[in-house]
N, C-alpha and C positions, 0 to 999 in steps of 0.2 A: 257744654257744647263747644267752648272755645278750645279743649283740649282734643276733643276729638278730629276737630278743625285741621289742629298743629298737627296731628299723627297723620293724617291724610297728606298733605303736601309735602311733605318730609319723605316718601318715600318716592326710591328710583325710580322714573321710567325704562323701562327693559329695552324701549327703541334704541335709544342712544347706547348702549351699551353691548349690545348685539351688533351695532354697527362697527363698532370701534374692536369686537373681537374679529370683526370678519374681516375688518381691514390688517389687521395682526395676522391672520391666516395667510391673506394673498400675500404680505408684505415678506412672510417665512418662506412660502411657497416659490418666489419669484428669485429668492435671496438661493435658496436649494439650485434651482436651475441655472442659475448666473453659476455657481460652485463649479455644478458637474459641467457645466463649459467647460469653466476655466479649469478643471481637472484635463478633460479628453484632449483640450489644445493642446494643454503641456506632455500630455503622456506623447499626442503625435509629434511634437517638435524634437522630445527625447529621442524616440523612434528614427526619424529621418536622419538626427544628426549620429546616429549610431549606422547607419547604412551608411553614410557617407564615408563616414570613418573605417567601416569595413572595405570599401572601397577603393580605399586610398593607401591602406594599408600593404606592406610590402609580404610578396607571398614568403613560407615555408622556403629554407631551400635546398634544394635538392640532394640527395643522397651522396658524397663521395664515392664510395663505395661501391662497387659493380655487385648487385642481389646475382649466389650461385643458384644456380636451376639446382633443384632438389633429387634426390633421386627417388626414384619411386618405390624401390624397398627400407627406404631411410626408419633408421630408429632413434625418434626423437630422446628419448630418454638415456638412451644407450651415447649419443652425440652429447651430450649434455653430463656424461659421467653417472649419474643417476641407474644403474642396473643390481638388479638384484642377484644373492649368491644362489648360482645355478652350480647344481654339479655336472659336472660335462657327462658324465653316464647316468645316464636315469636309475634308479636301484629297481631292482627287480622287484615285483609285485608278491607277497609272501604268499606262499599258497596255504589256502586251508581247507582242512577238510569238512564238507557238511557237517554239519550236528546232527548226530545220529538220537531220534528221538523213539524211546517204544513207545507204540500204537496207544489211543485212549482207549480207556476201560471205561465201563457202562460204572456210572455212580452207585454204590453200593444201597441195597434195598433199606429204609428206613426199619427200626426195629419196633415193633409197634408195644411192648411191652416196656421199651423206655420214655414213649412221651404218659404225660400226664393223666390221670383220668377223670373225668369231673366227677 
C-alpha cells in the first residue's frame, strides 16, 4: 500500500502547469504586438524621412536646348537614317494569264466485273 501511496503523490497537477503555459502564450503574444509596433514606427519614420528628402532635393534641370516643333509629315525612321532600299520605280506587276482548266468530267462508271465476288 505504501507504494501505491508513492505513485499517487508523485504525479503533476495539471493546474499549475496550464497555468504556466498560458502565461507563455500571453507573454509571446504581447512580445508579437510590441514587434509589429516597433516594425510600422520604423517603416513610418523611413517614410517621412524620405519625403523630406524628396523635398529638399534640387530639381532636374532644365533642357539647354530649344525642343523643334516636329513637323507633321515627319519620318521618324527616315530622320534617324534607318530607311529601307526602295526602288524609286515600282516594277510593274507581271501579268499572267488565267489558267486555263478543261471542264470536269463525270467519274468514270465502276466496272462491276472487276470488283470481287463473294
Amino acid at each position: 500500500m505504501s507504494a501505491a501511496g508513492s505513485e499517487g503523490s508523485a504525479a503533476i497537477d495539471p493546474a499549475p502547469q496550464a497555468r504556466a503555459d498560458g502565461i507563455q502564450r500571453l507573454q509571446v503574444g504581447l512580445f508579437g504586438i510590441a514587434a509589429m509596433m516597433l516594425l510600422v514606427g520604423l517603416a513610418s519614420i523611413i517614410g517621412s524621412q524620405a519625403d523630406l528628402a524628396d523635398e529638399a532635393a534640387v530639381p532636374d534641370a532644365a533642357p539647354t536646348t530649344e525642343p523643334r516643333p516636329s513637323s507633321a509629315g515627319a519620318n521618324p525612321l527616315a530622320d534617324a537614317g534607318v530607311v529601307p532600299d526602295i526602288p524609286a520605280e515600282p516594277s510593274p506587276a507581271p501579268l499572267l494569264d488565267p489558267l486555263v482548266l478543261p471542264p470536269p468530267t463525270s467519274a468514270p462508271a465502276a466496272n462491276p466485273s472487276a470488283s470481287p465476288k463473294p
